[in-house]
C-alpha positions in Angstrom: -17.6 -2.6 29.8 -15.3 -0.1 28.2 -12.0 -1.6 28.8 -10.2 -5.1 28.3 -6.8 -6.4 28.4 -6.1 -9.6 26.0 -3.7 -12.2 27.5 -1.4 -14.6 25.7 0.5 -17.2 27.2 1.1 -17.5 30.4 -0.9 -14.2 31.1 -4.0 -15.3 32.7 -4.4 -14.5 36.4 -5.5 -10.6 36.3 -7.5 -11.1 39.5 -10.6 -13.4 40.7 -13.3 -13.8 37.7 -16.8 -12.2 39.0 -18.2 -14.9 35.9 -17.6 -15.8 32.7 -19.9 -15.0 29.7 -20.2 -16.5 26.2 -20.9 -13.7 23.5 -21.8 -14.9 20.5 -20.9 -13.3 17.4 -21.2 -14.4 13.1 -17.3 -15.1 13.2 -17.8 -17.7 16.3 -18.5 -18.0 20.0 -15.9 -16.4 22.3 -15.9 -17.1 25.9 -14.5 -13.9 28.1 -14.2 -13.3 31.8 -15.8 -10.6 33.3 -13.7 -9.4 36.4 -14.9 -6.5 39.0 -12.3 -4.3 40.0 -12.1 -0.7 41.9 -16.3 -0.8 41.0 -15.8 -1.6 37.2 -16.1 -4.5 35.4 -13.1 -5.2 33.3 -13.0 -7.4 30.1 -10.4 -10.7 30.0 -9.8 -12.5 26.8 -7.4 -15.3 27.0 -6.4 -15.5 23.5 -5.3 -19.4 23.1 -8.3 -20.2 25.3 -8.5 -21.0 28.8 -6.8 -24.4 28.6 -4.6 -22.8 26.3 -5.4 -25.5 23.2 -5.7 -23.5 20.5 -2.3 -22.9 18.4 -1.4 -19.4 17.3 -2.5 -19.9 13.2 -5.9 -21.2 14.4 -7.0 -18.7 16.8 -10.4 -17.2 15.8 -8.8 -13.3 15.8 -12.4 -12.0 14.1 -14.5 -13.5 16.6 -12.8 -12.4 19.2 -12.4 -8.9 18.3 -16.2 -8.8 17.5 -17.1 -9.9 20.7 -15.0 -7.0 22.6 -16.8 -4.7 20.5 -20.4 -5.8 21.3 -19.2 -5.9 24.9 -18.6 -2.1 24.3 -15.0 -2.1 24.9 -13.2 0.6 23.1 -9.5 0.6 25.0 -7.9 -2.5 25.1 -4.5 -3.9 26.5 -2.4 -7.3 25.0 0.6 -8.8 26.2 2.5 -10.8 23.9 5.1 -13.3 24.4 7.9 -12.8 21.7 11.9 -13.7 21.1 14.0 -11.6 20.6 16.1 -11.0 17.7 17.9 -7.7 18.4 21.2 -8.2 21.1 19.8 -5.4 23.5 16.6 -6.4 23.9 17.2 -9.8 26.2 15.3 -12.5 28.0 13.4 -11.2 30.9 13.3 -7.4 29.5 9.6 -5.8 28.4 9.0 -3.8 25.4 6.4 -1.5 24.3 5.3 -2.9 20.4 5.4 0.5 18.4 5.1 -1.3 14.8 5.0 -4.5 12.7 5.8 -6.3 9.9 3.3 -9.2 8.7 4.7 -12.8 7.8 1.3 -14.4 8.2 0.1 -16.9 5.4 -3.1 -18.0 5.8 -5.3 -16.2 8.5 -8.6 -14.1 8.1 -7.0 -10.5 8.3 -10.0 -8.4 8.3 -13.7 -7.4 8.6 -13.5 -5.9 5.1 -14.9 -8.6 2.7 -16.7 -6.4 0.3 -20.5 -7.1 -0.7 -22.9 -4.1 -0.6 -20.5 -2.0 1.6 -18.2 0.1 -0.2 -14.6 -0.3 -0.6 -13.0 0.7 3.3 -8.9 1.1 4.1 -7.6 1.2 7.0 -4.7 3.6 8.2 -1.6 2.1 9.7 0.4 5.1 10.1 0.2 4.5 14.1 -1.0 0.8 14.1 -0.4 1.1 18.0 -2.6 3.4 20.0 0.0 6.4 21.1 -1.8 7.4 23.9 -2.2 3.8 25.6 1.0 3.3 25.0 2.3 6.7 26.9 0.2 5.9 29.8 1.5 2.3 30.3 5.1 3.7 30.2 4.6 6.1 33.0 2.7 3.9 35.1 5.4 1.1 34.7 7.7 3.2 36.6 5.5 3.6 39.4 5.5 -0.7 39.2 9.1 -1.2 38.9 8.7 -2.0 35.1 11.8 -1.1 33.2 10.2 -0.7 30.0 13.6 -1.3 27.9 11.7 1.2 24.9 9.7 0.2 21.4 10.5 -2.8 19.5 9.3 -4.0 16.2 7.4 -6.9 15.9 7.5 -9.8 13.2 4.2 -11.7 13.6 5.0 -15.0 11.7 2.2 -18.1 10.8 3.6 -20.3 13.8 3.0 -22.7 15.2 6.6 -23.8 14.7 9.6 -21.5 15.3 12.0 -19.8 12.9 14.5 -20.7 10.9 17.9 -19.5 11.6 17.7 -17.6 8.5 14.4 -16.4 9.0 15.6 -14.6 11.8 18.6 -13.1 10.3 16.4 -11.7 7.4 13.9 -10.1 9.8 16.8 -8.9 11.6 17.8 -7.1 8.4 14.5 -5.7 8.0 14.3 -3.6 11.6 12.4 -6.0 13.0 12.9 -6.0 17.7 11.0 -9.2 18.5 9.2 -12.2 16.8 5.7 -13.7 17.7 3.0 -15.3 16.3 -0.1 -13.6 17.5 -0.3 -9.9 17.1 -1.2 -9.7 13.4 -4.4 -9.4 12.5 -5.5 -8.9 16.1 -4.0 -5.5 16.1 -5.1 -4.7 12.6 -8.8 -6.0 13.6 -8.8 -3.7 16.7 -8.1 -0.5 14.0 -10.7 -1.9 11.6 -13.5 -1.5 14.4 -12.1 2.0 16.2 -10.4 0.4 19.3 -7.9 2.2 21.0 -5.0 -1.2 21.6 -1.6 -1.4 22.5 0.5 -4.4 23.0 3.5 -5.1 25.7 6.0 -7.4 24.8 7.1 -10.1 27.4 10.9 -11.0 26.0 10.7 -14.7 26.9 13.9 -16.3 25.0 16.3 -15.7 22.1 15.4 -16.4 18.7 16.5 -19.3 16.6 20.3 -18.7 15.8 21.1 -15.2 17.9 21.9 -16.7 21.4 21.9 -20.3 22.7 18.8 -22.5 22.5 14.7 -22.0 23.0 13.2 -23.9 26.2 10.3 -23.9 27.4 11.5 -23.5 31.1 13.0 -20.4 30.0 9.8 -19.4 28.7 7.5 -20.0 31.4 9.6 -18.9 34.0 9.8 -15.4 32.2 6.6 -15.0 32.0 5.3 -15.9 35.2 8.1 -13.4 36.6 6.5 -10.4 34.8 2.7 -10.8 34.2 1.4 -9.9 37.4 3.3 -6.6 37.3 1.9 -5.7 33.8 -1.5 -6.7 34.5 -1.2 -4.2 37.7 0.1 -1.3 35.1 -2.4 -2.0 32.7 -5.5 -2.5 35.6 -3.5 1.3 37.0 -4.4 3.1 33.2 -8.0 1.2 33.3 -8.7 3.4 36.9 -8.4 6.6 35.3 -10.7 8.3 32.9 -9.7 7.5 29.3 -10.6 9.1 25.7 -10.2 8.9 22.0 -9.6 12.7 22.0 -5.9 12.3 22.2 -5.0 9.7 19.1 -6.6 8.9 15.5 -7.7 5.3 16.9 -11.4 5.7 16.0 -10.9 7.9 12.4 -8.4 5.1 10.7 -11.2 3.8 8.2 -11.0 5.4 4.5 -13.6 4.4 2.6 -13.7 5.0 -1.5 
C-alpha cells in the first residue's frame, strides 16, 4: 500500500471500503480504510474521523502520519476545505496549495524531539511535492477540473474562524486561502520522505472579504467537487509513480 489520499470535510466517499484496519502506532491508534481499486489497494484517512468529531486543533496529525508510513505509503493526496481571502479565487473554484504560512499555536509539529538522535531539519523549499502536484493538474483537465492555479495557504489553530482583521493581515502577507488543517500534516509528511500534495476545495469567503460564512454554502461546495477530485487523484494513483522526479525523500538535514 504505496499510495493514500487524506480527506477533510466532506471528502469521504472515494469508493466502497474493501475493510477498515486499525494500525497502531506510539503517537495513538488511527483507524484507515483500505479500498481495492483497478487491483490495488488504496489507503483512506478521514482526517476529523469517520463521524467527523474531532475539531481541527485536536486532531492527532503524528499518529496519523505514522500510520501511513507503516502502511508503506510513500505518495499521498489531501483535500482541504479552505476560505478564500483573495477576490479571484471564489466559492466553488479549486486550487492547487503550492506554499504556507503557519498560524498554529499549540499542536505537536514534528517527529523531531531530540534524545539520542542527532539534531535533524527539514527543508521547506518545496513543502508541496512538485511532481504530484503536475500530475493532478493535467489529469484534472481530462475531469473537467478547472484548477483556477496555486494559492497560498494560512493554516490557523481553529476551531473558530477569523477575525476580520485576521484576514486582512494574512491578506497582506500573500496568503490565497485559510484552513485549519494543513499544518503540520504537510510538514509531518516531509519529515518522514512522503511525496504529498494538497487540493484546495474554495468552500466560502473569509471573515470580512464578501458576505457571510454558512454552513449550507459549505457543504454544498463540497459535495459538488469531491467526487471529481477523488477521480483525478484515484487517475494519478493508476499509473506508475516515483521519487526520481522531486527532492520529497532527501529534505532531512541532519547536524
Amino acid at each position: 500500500m504505496r499510495k493514500a489520499i487524506i480527506g477533510g470535510t466532506g471528502v469521504y466517499d472515494i469508493g466502497e471500503s474493501s475493510h477498515s484496519k486499525i494500525v497502531e502506532t506510539k503517537y495513538g491508534k488511527v483507524e484507515v480504510d483500505i479500498v481495492s481499486i483497478n487491483g490495488e489497494e488504496i489507503v483512506f484517512l478521514a482526517r476529523h474521523g469517520k463521524s467527523h468529531s474531532t475539531p481541527p486543533h485536536l486532531i492527532n496529525y503524528r499518529a496519523n502520519m505514522k500510520a501511513l508510513e507503516q502502511l508503506g505509503v510513500k505518495y499521498i493526496y489531501a483535500t482541504v476545505a479552505v476560505g478564500s481571502c483573495n477576490e479571484k479565487y471564489a466559492p466553488g473554484d479549486v486550487v492547487i496549495v503550492n506554499n504556507f504560512i503557519d498560524f498554529t499555536k499549540q499542536r505537536p509539529v514534528t517527529f523531531f524531539e531530540g534524545g539520542d538522535e542527532p539534531v535533524k531539519h527539514t527543508d521547506m523549499g518545496d513543502p508541496y511535492c512538485k511532481n504530484l502536484r503536475d500530475k493532478f493538474c493535467k489529469v484534472a483537465k481530462d475531469e473537467s477540473i478547472d484548477v483556477k492555479g496555486d494559492a497560498v495557504y494560512i493554516c490557523t489553530e481553529g476551531p473558530r474562524f477569523e477575525t476580520e482583521y485576521e484576514i486582512k493581515m494574512f491578506k497582506a502577507m500573500g496568503g490565497d486561502v485559510v484552513g485549519m488543517t494543513n499544518v503540520p500534516e504537510v510538514v509531518l509528511a516531509k519529515e518522514l520522505g512522503m511525496c504529498y500534495a494538497a487540493v484546495g476545495i474554495i468552500t466560502n469567503w473569509c471573515t470580512g472579504v464578501k458576505g457571510d460564512i454558512t454552513l449550507h454554502d459549505i457543504q454544498g461546495t463540497l459535495s459538488a467537487n469531491k467526487e471529481r477530485i477523488s477521480k483525478a487523484f484515484l487517475k494519478v494513483f493508476s499509473k506508475d509513480l516515483d521519487q526520481e522526479h522531486c527532492n520529497c525523500k532527501n529534505a532531512i538535514i541532519e547536524l
